[in-house]
C-alpha positions as CSV (number, residue, x, y, z in Angstrom):
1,X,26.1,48.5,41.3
2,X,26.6,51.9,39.8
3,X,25.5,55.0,41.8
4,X,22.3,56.5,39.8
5,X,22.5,59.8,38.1
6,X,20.1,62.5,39.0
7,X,19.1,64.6,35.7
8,X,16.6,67.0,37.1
9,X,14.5,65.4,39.9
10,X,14.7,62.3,38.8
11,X,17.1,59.5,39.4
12,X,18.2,57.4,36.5
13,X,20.0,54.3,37.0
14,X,22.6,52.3,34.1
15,X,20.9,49.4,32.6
16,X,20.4,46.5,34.6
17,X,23.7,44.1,34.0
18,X,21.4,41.4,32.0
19,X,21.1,44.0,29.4
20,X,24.4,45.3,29.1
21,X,25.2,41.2,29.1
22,X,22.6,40.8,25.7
23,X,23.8,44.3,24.7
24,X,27.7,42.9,24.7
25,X,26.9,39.7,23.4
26,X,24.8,41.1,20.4
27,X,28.0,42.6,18.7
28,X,29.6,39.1,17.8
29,X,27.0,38.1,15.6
30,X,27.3,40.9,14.0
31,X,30.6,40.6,13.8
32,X,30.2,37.1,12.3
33,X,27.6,37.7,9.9
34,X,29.8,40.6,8.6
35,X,32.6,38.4,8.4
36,X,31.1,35.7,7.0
37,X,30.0,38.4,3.8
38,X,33.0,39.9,3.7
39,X,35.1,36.5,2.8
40,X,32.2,35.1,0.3
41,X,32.3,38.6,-1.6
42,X,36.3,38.0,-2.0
43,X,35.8,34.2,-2.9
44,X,32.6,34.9,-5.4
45,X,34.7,38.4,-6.8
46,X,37.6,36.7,-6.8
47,X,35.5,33.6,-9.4
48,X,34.5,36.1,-11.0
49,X,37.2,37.5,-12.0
50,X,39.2,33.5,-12.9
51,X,36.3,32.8,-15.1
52,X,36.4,36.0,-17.2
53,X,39.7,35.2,-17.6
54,X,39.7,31.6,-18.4
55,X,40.1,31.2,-21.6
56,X,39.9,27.2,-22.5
57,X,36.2,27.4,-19.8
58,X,33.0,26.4,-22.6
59,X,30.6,29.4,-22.6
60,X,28.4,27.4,-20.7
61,X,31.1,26.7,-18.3
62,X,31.5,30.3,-17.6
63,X,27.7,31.3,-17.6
64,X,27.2,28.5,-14.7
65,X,30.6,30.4,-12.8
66,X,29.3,33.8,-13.4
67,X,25.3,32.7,-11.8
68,X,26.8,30.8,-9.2
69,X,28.7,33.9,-8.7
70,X,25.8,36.4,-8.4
71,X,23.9,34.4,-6.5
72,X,26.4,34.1,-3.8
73,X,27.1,37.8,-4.0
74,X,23.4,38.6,-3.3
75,X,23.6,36.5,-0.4
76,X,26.8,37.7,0.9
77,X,24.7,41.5,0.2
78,X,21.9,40.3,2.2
79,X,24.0,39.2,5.2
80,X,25.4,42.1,5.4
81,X,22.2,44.3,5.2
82,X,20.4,42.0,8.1
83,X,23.9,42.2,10.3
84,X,24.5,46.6,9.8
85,X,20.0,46.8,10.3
86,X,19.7,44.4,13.0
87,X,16.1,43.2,12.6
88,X,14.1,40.9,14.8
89,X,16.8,37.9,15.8
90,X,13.9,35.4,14.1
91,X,14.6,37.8,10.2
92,X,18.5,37.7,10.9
93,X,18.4,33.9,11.5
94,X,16.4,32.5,9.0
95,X,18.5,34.9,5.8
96,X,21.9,34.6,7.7
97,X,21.3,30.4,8.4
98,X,19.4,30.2,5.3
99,X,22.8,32.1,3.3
100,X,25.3,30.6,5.0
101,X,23.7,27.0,4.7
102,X,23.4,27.3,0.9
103,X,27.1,28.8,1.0
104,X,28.5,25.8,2.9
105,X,26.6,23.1,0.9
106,X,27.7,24.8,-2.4
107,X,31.6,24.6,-0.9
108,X,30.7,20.5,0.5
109,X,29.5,20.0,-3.3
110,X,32.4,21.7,-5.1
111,X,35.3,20.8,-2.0
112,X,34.3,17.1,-3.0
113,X,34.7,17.7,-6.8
114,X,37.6,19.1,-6.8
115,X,39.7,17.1,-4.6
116,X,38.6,14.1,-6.7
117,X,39.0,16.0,-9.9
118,X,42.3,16.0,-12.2
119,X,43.4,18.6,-11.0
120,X,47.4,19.8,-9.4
121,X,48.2,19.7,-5.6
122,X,48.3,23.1,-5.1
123,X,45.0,23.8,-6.9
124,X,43.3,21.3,-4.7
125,X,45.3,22.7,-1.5
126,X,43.8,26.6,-2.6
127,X,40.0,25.1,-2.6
128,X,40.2,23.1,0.0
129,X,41.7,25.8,1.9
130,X,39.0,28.0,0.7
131,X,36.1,25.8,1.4
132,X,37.8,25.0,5.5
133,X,37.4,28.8,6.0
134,X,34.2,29.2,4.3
135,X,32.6,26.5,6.7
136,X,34.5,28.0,9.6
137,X,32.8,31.3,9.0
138,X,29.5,29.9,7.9
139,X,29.5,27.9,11.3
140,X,30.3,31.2,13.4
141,X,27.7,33.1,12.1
142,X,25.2,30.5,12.4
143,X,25.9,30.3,15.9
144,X,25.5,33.7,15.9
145,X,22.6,34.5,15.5
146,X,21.6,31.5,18.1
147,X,23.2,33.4,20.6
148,X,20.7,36.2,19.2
149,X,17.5,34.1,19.6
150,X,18.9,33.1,23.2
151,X,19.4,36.6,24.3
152,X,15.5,37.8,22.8
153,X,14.3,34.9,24.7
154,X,16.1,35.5,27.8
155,X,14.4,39.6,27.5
156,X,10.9,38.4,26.2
């Protein structure tokens, strides 16, 4: 145990080492969730940029790219707000799980398509690569912010 400090006439002692435990422990969700934005802003950018470029992709084809898109950008925006704020761990799970759930299904769905499509060996070998890391990530920071909801519990 540390020695207290004195400031004045009064002693004050470092935190107990439960809370320094939670406090320690509450950077790698953080750390997950961030990381977990930070790769689906690259991936959705990076569509993004493919579609504009594509130039045998139906208008509709490219429409569909470009929503998908957004929508995975504003969830990869709100990750990233809930992870730098910290809120309540009950706010950070349900929009980080709630993100990272739709990100993973969206990769399950498209993962599936495209290794059954007519499509070349490397192309397939890119996505699939692609979707292994996105459901690494979205897997870390689900855990995440478990570990969050076990640490409020273990203080409240």
């Amino acid at each position: 145990m540390y020695p207290p400090l004195y400031a004045g006439a009064m002693a004050i002692s470092p935190p107990p080492a439960a809370v320094r435990s939670i406090a320690s422990r509450s950077r790698l969700p953080r750390v997950a969730a961030l990381a977990n934005a930070g790769w689906m802003t690259f991936v959705w950018v990076t569509r993004i940029r493919n579609a504009a470029g594509d130039i045998e992709a139906t208008n509709s084809a490219q429409a569909g790219a470009y929503a998908l898109s957004a929508t995975m950008l504003v969830g990869a925006t709100a990750v990233a707000v809930v992870a730098l704020r910290r809120p309540t761990p009950s706010t950070a799970g349900v929009v980080v799980r709630g993100v990272t759930a739709v990100h993973a299904g969206v990769w399950v769905i498209r993962g599936a398509q495209i290794a059954t499509g007519d499509h070349t060996v490397a192309f397939i070998a890119v996505h699939e690569g692609l979707a292994a890391v996105s459901l690494g990530l979205a897997a870390w920071a689900w855990a995440g912010t478990r570990s969050l909801s076990d640490a409020a519990e273990a203080t409240g």
